[in-house]
Every structure is written in C-alpha cells, then in structure tokens.
MIKE-379311 format. One record per residue (C-alpha): x, y, z; residue in one letter. Coordinates in nm, 4 decimals. Layout:
N
{{X, Y, Z}, "a"}
...
//
This chain:
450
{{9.5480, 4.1817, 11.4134}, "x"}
{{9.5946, 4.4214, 11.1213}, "x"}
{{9.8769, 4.4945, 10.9632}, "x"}
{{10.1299, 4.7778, 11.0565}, "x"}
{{10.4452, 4.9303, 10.9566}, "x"}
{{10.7183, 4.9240, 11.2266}, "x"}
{{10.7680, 5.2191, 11.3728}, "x"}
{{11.1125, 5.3256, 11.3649}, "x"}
{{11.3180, 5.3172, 11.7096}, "x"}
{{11.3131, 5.7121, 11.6735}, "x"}
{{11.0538, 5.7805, 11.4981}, "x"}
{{10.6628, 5.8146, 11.6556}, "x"}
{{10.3248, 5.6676, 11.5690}, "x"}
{{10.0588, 5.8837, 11.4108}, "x"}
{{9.7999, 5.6639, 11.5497}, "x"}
{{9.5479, 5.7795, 11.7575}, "x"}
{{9.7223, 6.1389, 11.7360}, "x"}
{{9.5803, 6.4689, 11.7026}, "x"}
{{9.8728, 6.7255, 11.4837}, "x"}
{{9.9223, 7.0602, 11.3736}, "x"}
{{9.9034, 7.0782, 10.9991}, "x"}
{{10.2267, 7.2083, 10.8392}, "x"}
{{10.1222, 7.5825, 10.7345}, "x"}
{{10.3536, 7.8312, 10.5745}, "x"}
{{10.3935, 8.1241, 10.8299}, "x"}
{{10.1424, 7.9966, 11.0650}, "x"}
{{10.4080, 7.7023, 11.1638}, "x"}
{{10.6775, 7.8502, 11.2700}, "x"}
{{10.8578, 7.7394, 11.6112}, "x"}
{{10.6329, 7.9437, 11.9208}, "x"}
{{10.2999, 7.8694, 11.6920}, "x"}
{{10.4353, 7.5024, 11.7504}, "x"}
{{10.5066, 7.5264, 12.1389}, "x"}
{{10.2045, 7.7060, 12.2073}, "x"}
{{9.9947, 7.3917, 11.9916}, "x"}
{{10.1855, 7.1401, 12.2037}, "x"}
{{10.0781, 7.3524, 12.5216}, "x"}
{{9.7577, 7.2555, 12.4595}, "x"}
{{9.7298, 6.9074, 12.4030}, "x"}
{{9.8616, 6.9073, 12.0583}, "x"}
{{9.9958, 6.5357, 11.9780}, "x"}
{{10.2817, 6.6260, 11.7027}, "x"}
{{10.3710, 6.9082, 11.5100}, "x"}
{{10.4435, 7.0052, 11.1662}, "x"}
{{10.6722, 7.2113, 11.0672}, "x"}
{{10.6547, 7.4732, 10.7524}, "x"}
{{10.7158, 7.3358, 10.4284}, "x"}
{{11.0797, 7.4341, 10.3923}, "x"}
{{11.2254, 7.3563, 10.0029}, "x"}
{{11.5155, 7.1415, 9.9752}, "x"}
{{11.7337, 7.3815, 9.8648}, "x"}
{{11.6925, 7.6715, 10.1093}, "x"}
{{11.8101, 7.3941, 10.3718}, "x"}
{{12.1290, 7.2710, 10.1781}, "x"}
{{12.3981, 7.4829, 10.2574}, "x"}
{{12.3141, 7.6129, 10.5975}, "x"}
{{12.4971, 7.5760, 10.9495}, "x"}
{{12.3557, 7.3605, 11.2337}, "x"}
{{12.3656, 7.5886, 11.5576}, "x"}
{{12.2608, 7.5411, 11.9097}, "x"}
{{12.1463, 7.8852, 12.0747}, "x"}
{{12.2376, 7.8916, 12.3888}, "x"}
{{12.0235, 8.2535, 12.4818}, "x"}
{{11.6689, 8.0677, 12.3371}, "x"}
{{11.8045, 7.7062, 12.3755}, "x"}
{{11.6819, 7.6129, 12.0175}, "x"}
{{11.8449, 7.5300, 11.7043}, "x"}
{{11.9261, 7.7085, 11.4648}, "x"}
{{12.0066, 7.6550, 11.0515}, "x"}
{{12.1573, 7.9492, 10.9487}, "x"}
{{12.3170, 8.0985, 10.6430}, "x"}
{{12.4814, 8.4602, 10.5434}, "x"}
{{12.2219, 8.7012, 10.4711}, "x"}
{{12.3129, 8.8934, 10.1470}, "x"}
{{12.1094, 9.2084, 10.2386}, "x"}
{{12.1738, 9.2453, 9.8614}, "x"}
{{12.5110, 9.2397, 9.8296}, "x"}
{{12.6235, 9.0105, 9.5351}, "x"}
{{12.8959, 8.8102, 9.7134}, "x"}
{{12.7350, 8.8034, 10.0953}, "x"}
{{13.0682, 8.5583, 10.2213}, "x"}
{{13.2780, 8.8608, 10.1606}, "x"}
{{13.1467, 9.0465, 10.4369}, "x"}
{{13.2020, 8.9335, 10.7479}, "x"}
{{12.9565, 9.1588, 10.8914}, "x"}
{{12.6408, 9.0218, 10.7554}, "x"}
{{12.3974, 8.8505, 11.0013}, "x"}
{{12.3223, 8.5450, 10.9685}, "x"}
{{11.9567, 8.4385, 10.8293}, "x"}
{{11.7501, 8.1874, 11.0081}, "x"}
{{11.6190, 7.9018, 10.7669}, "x"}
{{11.4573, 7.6672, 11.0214}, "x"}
{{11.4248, 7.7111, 11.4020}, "x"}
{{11.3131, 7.4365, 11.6453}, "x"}
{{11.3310, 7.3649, 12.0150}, "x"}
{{11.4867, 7.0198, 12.1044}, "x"}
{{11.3636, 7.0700, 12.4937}, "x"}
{{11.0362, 7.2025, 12.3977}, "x"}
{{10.9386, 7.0177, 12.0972}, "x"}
{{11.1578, 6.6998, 12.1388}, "x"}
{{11.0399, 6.4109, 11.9318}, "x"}
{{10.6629, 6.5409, 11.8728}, "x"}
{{10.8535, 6.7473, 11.5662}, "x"}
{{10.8061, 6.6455, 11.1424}, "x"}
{{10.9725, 6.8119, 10.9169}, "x"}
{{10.8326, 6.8801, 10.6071}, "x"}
{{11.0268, 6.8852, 10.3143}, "x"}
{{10.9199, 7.0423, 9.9657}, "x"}
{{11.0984, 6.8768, 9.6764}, "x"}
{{11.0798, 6.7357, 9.3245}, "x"}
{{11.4307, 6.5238, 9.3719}, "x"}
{{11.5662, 6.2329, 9.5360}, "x"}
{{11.8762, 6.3476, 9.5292}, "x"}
{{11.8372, 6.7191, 9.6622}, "x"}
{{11.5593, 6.5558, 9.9181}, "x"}
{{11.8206, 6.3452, 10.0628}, "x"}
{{12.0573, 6.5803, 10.0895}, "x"}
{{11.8572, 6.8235, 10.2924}, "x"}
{{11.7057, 6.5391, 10.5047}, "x"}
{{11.9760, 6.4460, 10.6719}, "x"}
{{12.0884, 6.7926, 10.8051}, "x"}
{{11.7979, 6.7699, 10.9725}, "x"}
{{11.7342, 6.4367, 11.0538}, "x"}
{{11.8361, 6.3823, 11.3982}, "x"}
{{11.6625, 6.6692, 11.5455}, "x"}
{{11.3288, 6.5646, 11.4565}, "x"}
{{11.1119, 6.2424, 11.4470}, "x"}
{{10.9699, 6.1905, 11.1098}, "x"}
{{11.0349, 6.3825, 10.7339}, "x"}
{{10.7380, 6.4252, 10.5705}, "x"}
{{10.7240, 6.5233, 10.1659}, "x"}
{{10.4746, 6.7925, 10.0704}, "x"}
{{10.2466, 6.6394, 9.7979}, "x"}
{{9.9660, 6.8858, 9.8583}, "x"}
{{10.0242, 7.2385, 9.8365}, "x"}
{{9.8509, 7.3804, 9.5745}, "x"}
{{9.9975, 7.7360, 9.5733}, "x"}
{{10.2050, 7.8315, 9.2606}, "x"}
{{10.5306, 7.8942, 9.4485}, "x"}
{{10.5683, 7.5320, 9.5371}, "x"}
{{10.3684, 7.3439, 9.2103}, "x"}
{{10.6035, 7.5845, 8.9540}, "x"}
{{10.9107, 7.3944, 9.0638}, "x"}
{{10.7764, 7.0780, 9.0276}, "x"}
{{10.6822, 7.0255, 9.4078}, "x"}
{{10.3663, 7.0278, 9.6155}, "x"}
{{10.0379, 6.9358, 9.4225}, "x"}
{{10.2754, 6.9422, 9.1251}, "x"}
{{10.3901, 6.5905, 9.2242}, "x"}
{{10.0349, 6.4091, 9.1922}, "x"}
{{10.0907, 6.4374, 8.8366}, "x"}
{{10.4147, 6.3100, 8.8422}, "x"}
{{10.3683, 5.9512, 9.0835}, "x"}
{{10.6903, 5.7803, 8.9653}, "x"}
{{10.9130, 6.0948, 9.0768}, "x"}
{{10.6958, 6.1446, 9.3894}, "x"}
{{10.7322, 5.7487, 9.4775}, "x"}
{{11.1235, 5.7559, 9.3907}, "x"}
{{11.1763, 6.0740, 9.6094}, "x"}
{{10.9977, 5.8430, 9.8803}, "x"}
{{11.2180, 5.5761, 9.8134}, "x"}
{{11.5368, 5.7492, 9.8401}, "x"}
{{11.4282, 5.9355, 10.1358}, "x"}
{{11.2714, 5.5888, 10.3279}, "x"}
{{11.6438, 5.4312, 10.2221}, "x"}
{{11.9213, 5.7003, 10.2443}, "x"}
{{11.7391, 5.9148, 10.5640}, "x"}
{{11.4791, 5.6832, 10.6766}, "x"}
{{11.6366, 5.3691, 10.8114}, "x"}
{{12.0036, 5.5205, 10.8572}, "x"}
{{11.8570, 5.7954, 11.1190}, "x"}
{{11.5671, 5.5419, 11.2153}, "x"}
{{11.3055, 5.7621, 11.1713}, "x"}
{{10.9752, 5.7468, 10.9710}, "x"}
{{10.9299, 5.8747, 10.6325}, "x"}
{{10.5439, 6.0459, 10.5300}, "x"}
{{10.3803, 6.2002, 10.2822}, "x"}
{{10.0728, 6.4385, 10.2279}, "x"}
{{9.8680, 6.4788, 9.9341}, "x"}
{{9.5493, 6.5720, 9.7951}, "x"}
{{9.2702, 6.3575, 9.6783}, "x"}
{{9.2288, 6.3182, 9.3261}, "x"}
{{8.9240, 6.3396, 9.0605}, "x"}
{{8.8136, 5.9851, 9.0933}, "x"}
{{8.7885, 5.7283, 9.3900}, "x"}
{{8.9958, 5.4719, 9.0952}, "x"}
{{9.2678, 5.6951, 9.0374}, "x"}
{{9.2913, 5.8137, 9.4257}, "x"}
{{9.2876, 5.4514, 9.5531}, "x"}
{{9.6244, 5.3937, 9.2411}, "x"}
{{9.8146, 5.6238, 9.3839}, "x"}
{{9.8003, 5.5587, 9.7487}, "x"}
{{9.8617, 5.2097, 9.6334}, "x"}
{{10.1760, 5.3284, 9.4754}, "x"}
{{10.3101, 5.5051, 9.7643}, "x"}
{{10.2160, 5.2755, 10.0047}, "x"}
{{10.4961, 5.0179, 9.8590}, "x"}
{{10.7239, 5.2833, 9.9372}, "x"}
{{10.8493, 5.2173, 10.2656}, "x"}
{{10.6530, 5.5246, 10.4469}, "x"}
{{10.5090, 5.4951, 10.7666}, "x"}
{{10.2241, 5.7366, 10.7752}, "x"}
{{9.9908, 5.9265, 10.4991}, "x"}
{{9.8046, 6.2375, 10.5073}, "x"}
{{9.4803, 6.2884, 10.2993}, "x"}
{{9.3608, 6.6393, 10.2469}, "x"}
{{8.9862, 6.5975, 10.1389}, "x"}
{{9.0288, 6.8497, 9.9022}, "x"}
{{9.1234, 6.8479, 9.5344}, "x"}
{{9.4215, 7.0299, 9.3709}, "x"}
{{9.1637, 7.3137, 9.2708}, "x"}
{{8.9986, 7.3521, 9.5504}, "x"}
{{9.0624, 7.6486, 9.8299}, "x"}
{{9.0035, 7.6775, 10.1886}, "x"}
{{8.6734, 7.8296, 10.1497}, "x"}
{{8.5569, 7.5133, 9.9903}, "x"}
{{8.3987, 7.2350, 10.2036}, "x"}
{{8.6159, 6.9003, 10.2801}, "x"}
{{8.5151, 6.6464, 10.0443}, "x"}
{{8.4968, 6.2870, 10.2621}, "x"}
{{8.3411, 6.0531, 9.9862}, "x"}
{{8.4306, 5.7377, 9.8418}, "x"}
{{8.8153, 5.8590, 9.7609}, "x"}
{{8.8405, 5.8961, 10.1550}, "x"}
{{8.7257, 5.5582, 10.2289}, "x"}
{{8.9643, 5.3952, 9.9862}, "x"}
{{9.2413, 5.6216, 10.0861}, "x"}
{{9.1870, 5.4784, 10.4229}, "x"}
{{9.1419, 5.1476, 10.2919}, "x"}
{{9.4451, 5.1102, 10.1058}, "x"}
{{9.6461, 5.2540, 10.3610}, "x"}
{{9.5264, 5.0040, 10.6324}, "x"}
{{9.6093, 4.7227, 10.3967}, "x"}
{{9.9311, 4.8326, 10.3642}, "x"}
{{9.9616, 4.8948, 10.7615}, "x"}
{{10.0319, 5.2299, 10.6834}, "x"}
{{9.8953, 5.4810, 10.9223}, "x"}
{{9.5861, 5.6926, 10.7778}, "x"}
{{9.5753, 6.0742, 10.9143}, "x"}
{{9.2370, 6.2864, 10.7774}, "x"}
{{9.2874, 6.6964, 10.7114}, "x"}
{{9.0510, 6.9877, 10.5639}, "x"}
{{8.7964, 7.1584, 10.7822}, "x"}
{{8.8739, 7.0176, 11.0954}, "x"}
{{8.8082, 7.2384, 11.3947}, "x"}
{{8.8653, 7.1290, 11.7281}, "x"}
{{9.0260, 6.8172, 11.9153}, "x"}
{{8.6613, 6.7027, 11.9664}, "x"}
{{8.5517, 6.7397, 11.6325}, "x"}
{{8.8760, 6.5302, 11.5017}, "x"}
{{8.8102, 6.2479, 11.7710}, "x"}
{{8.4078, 6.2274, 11.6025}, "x"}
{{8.5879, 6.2406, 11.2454}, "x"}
{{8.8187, 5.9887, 11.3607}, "x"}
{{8.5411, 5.7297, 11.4671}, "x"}
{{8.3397, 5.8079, 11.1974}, "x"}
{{8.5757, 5.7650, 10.8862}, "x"}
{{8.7615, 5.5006, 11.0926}, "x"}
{{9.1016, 5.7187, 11.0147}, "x"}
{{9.3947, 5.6730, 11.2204}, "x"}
{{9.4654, 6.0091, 11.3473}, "x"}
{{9.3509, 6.4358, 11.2284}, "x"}
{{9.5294, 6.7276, 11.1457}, "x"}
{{9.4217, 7.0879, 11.1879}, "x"}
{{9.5089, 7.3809, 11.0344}, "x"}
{{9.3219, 7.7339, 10.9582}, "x"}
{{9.1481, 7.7184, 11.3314}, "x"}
{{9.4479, 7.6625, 11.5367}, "x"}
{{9.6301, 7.9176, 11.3165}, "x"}
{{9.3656, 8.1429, 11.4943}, "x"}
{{9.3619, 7.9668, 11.8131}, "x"}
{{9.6509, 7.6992, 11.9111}, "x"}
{{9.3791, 7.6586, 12.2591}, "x"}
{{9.1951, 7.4118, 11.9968}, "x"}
{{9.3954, 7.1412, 12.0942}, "x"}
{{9.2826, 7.1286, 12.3869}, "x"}
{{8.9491, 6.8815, 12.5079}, "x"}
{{8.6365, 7.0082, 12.5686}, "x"}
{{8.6439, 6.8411, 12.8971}, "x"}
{{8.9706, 6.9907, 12.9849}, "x"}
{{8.8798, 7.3579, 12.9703}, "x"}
{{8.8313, 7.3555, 12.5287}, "x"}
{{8.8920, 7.6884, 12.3541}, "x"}
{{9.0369, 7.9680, 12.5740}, "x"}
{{8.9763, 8.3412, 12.5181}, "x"}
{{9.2288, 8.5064, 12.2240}, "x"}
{{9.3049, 8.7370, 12.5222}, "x"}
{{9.4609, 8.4604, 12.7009}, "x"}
{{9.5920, 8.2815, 12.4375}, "x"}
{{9.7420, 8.6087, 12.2357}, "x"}
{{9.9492, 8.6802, 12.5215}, "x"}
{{10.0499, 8.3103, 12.5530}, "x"}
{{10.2011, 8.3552, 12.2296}, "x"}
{{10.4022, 8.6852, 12.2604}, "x"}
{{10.5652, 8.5563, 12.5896}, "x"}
{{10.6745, 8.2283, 12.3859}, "x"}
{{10.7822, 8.4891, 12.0553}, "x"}
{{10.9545, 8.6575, 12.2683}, "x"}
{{11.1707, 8.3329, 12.4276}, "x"}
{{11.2616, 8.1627, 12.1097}, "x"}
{{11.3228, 8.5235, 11.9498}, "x"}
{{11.1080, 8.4898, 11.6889}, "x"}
{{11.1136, 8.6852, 11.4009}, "x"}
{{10.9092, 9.0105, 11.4460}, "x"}
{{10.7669, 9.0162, 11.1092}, "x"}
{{10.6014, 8.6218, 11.1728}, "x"}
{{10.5064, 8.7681, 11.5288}, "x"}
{{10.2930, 9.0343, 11.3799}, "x"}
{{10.1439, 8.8347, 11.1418}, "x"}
{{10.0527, 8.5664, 11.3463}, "x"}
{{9.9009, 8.8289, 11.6120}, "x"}
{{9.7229, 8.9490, 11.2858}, "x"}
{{9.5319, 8.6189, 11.2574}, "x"}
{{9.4922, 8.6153, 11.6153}, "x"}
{{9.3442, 8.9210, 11.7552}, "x"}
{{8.9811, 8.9843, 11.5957}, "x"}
{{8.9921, 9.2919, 11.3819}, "x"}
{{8.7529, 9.4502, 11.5780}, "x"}
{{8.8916, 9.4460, 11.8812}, "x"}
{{9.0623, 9.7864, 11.9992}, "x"}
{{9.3946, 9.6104, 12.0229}, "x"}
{{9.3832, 9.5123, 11.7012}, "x"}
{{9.4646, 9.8396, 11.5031}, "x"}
{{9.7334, 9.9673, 11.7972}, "x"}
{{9.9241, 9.5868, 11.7542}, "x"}
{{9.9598, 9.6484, 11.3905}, "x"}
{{10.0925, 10.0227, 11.3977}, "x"}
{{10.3642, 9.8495, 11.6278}, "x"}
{{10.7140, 9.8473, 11.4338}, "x"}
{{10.8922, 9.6386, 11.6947}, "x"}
{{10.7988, 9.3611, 12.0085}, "x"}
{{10.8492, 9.7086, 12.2739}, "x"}
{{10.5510, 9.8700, 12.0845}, "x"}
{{10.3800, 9.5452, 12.0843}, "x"}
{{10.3678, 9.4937, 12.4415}, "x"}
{{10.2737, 9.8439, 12.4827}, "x"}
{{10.0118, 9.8397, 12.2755}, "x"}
{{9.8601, 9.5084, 12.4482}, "x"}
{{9.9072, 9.6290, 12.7356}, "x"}
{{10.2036, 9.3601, 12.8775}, "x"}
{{10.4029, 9.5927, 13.1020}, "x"}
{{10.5756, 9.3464, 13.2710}, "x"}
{{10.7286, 9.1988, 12.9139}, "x"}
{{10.8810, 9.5263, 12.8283}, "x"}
{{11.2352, 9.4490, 12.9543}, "x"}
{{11.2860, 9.1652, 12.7539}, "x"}
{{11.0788, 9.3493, 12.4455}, "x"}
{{11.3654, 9.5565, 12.4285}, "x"}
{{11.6332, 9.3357, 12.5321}, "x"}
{{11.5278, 9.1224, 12.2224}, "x"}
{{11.4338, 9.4324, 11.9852}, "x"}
{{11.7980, 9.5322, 12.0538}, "x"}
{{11.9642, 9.1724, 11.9383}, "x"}
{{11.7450, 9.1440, 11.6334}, "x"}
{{11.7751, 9.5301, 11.5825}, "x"}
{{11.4241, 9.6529, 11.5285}, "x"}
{{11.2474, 9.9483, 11.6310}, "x"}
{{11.4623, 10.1929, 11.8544}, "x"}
{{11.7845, 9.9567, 11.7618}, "x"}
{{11.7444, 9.9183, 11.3801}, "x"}
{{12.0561, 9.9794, 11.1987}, "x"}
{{11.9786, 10.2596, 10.9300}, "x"}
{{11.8966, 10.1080, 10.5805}, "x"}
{{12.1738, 10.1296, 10.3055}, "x"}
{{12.0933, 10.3487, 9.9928}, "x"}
{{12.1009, 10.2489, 9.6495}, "x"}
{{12.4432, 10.4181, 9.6193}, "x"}
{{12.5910, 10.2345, 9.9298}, "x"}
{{12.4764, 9.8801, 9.7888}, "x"}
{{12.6187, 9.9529, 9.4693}, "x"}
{{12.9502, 10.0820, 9.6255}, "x"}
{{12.9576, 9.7602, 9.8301}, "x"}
{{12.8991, 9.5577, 9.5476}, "x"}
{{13.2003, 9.7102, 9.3812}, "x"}
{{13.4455, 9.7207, 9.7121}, "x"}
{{13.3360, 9.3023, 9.6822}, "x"}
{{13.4250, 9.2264, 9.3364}, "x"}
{{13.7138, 9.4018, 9.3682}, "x"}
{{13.8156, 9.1612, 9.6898}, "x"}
{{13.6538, 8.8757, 9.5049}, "x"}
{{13.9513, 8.9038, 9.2430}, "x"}
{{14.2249, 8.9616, 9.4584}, "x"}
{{14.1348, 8.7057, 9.6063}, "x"}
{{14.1326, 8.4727, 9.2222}, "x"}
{{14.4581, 8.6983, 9.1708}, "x"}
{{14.6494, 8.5443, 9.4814}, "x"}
{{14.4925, 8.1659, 9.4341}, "x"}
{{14.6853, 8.1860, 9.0859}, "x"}
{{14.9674, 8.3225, 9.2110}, "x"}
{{14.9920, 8.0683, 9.4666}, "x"}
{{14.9167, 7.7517, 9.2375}, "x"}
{{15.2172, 7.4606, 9.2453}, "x"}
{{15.3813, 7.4275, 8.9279}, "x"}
{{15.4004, 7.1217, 8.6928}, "x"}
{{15.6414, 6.9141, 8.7799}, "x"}
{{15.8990, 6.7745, 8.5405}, "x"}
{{15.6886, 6.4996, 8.4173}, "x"}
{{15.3541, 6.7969, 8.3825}, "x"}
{{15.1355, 6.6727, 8.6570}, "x"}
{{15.0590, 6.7640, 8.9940}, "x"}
{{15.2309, 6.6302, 9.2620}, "x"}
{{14.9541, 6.4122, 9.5186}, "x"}
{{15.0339, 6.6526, 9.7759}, "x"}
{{14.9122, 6.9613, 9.5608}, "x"}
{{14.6741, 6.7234, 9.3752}, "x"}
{{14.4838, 6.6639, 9.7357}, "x"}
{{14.4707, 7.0286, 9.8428}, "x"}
{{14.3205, 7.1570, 9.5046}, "x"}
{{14.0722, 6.8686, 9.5205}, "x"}
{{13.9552, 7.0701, 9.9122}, "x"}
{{13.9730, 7.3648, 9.7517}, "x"}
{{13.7283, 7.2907, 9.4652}, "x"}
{{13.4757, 7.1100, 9.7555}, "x"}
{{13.4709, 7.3702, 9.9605}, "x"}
{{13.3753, 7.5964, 9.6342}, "x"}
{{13.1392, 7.3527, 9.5667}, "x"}
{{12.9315, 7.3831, 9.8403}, "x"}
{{12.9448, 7.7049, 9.8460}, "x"}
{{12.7560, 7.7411, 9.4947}, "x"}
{{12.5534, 7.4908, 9.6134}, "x"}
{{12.4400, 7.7253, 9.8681}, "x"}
{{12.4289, 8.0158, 9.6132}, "x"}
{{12.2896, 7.7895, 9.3945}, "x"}
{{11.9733, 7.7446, 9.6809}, "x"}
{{11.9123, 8.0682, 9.6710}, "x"}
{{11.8690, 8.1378, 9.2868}, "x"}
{{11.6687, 7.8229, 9.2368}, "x"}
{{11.3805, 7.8687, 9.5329}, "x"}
{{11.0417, 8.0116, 9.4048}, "x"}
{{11.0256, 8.4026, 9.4665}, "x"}
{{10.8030, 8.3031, 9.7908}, "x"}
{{11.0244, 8.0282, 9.9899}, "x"}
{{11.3727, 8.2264, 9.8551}, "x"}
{{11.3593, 8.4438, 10.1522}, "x"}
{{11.6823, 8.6371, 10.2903}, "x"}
{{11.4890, 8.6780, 10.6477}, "x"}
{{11.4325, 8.3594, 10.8428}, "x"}
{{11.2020, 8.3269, 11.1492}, "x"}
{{11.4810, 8.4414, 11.4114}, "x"}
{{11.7302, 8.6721, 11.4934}, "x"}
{{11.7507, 8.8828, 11.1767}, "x"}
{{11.7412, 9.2558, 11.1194}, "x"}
{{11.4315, 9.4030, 11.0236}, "x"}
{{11.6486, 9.6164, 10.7357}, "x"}
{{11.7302, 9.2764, 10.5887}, "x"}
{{11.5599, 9.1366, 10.2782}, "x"}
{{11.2083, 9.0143, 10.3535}, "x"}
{{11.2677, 8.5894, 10.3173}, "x"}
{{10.9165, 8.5047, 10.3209}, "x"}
{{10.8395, 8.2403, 10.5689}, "x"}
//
C-alpha cells in the first residue's frame, strides 16, 4: 500500500477531490457556496496576508449566520478607534453551516512567526491552512510572499514548519502549500522534496512557471511527473491546477497524470455550474446560474462592489443585461435591471444595512476629514494627558509597587495589539491593504481591495 500522511482528526483528504482554486475577488464567500452547490469537493478561500488578519475580531452574524473578522474601518481618519461611529470592515467572511469543513484558508506570508499568529484566529473554523507559494502578481511577490517564496525554500519550508507545529497539530488540522513549477524538472523535483519533509499534508502544482500568465497553456511535462512523484513518496497528497475546465476534464487529467485530486479556477470564476458532472446535468445556462449567485450575495450580504464584479465575469458582455447590471449603483438596481422582482425586498432591506444606493450616507469632504482628524488628535492627547496624570508614584524605595507594576504591564498589551493592528494596515501591499472587506461595509468607505 503506498504511503500516506495521516490525515488530521479535523482536517480532510484532498484525494480524489475536485476544489475551487483560491482566486483573489473571485473567492469570496457566495462564489464559494454557489461552487459547493454544484458538486464542488472543497473550497479555497482568497489569499488573505497575514497581517490584514492579525488584529481583527471573531464575530458570529446572526442576520447571515456566517462569521465574521472584523476591524474599525478608518474611512481615513488617522486614529479610526477614536470614533466610535466607524463601521466595522470585513476581512474574511465564511459560512460554518454552509461551508463547514470543505473550507482552506489560504494564508499569504513570508514569516513563521506572523503566519502563526494569523493561523490560529482562524483555525478552528476551517479544515486545512494552506500557504500561497504561487501568486505571481507584484502585490504579493514585493513583500516577500507568493511566487516570491520559490526563491527563498528555507523561509518557505520554516514558515511550513511553524505552521504544521504551532497551528497544525494543536487545532488538528492539515497544513498545504501551492506553488509553481520551476525552470527545470531537477530543481522542481528539490524543492518538493524539501517541503515534503515538512509535515504538510497536501501540495498544489500550478503547471505554470513564475512568468507565465493565464493566457499561456499549462505546462504538464517532466516537472509534473516528478512533482507527483515526489509527493507520492512522501505520502503527500498531489493536487494538479492551470487550464482545467470542467469536473470531467479534471477526472481525465486526474487518470492521466495519475494526480491525486484538480483545482479550477478562471472557468468556474465564470461559471461555479462547472463543478458539476456531465452526467448530472454539466454546465447550466449563466441565466440560471447568475441569478443563483445574487440570491446567495444577497444572504451572506456580500459586499456590493465583489457582487458587481463577479456578475461582471459572469454575464457575457453582449448580452442586454450586461450593460444595465453595470450602470447599477446598488443590489435594488441590480435586481431591477435583471429582472428579479421578487428579490427586491430584501435588495433594499440589505442596500439599507450596508448603506448603498438610496441609503448611502453622504461622503465627507476634504475639509470634514481634516477637521476630524484634528477633533481626534486633540482626544488622542487628552487622553496621554489623563494616563499621566493618573500614573502611581514611586514609592519610597523608587519602584513600582506589583499592584501598579501588573496594571501598566495590561496597559502596554493592550497598546500593543493595537499597533499591531495599525501596524497590519501600513505593512499590506497597496492591493490586499483594503479598508472595505467583502461584507457589510459602506459603499463611501475606502475601497479595501478584495
């Protein structure tokens, strides 16, 4: 019998499994129901960066049922914890009910430490992490992560480590990683070697070099077979990406490359329906499948901005629907223009809690942000005024008595993590250090890019 890692008590196989590829945008949570609606094995989430994670609040919704992580939005005000009226921005959104244990996480990173951290906020609502070691894009390679970390296997392999150690066995879930194929079958075959002694539990091979775009045809030469290879000798599971189309087409792949599992991307960003067998019904119309996606949009609240996008990629430009969907400035004038008369009562009811369209707050000037700015700093240093004022006094001997000692030590955690949440948001690439999360946040708020 070959050799295979044990799969962790809550953690899942990626044998025999057919997944949605983790896609910026394209992944968010009702793009991820509506992939598990049809047939869809597991689902990826987003990459989300380490640091826009740290720092947030774990929050069950009890309106949409999901869970949210959640920080202040700033809406570009310097010192966002100093007012209380800000909404709260939407990092990550998943559905426990919905998605259950057919959820991975994917993590972007370049540090054990930072990895760790934001792993284990997250670790019990899903069944696997899995470290992006492929994206190519300059937003996540600048920082050290994505594609950036095939050049660097001893950090990539340590951040494994740490996260199969310190998030991996604690929670008892499996640790993964997807990467790219390099320029030669000898230096491919090294590095899956190296990550393989890792502790993970599954791999992910994108036959594609770092170089290479979408438009460019899925390499599956030698490198693939030694990925493959390697992996199986190691007993870790072997899952194939890049130009795969269809649930049939994956299962052919599967046999033919001898891979453990597939992962698609681009075509079920189009059409989740691809999940689904030919036998059982295959590819249903975008009609069918469009509205599908606004019903499920509209019951996890989804973030208009990723609604319209997604419907962008959707509906084929030429249809007539197509131009009247994106003139739409809220989900009321989406339903209109599609035609879904019996959604508009809860278009509006959810228009109204994101406020968007006829419920959007108006926008604050220049002069109002600046004014705000000032009325904060000004609060910010009463507020250092009054800690001073308030701080015990040497005692005869010139320290601090235990008492005092223990309450400034609280103090200076609690300020602590709150730069460390500041600190998230200066250090994410312009692209990932978004102020607007995929859920319930105004439309007038900063644009966090998802």
């Amino acid at each position: 019998m070959a050799k295979r890692v044990p799969i962790p008590k809550n953690g899942v196989d990626y044998r025999g499994k057919i997944v949605l590829a983790p896609m910026v945008r394209s992944g968010e949570c009702p793009s991820r129901l509506l992939a598990l609606k049809y047939g869809a094995d597991l689902v990826w989430g987003p990459e989300t960066i380490d640091k826009a994670l740290i720092g947030t609040t774990r929050r069950e919704n009890p309106v949409t049922k999901a869970v949210d992580f959640t920080r202040i939005s700033s809406n570009g005000a310097k010192n966002p914890t100093l007012h209380p009226d800000q909404r709260e921005s939407v990092i990550y959104r998943l559905h426990p009910e919905r998605e259950g244990k057919k959820l991975i996480y994917q993590i972007g990173t370049a540090n054990p430490e930072t990895a760790v951290e934001a792993a284990k906020l997250i670790a019990k609502d899903v069944a696997g992490i899995d470290v992006n070691a492929g994206c190519p894009k300059p937003f996540s390679t600048s920082g050290g992560m994505g594609a950036a970390l095939l050049k660097t296997p001893d950090k990539l392999c340590s951040i494994l480590r740490a996260l199969v150690q310190e998030v991996g066995i604690p929670f008892e879930i499996g640790i993964s990683v997807k990467i790219r194929i390099l320029d030669t079958p000898e230096e491919t075959q090294d590095l899956v070697r190296k990550l393989c002694q890792t502790g993970i539990h599954g791999l992910t091979v994108h036959c594609r070099t770092t170089p290479m775009r979408p438009r460019e045809a899925a390499i599956r030469d030698e490198r693939l077979h030694v990925v493959r290879q390697t992996c199986h000798e190691a007993g870790v599971s072997c899952l194939i990406n890049g130009d795969v189309a269809s649930r049939d087409d994956a299962m052919k792949l599967i046999e033919q490359y001898g891979v453990d599992g597939a992962m698609i991307a681009t075509a079920a960003e189009t059409n989740p329906s691809v999940f689904r067998a030919e036998e059982a019904g295959g590819k249903a119309p975008w009609e069918q499948v469009v509205q599908e996606y606004v019903q499920t949009a509209l019951e996890v609240e989804n973030r208009f901005g990723n609604t319209k996008y997604l419907l962008g990629q959707m509906i084929p430009g030429k249809a007539g629907a197509y131009k009247k969907m994106m003139a739409a400035k809220s989900y009321t004038g989406i339903v209109e223009a599609l035609g879904y008369s019996d959604l508009v009562n809860i278009a509006k009811e959810i228009d109204q809690r994101l406020e968007i369209g006829a419920f959007e707050k108006p926008k604050m000037t220049k002069a109002e942000r600046k004014a705000a700015n000032k009325l904060a700093q000004k609060a910010k240093e009463e507020v250092e005024d009054e800690k001073k004022k308030n701080e015990p006094p040497l005692s005869s001997s010139g320290s601090i008595s235990k008492d005092d000692e223990e309450r400034i030590k609280l103090q200076t955690t609690a300020a602590g993590i709150k730069r460390t949440a500041e600190q998230a948001q200066l250090d994410m690439p312009p692209d990932i250090a978004r102020e607007r999360g995929p859920g319930s946040v105004s439309e007038s708020a900063s644009t966090l890019v998802v």
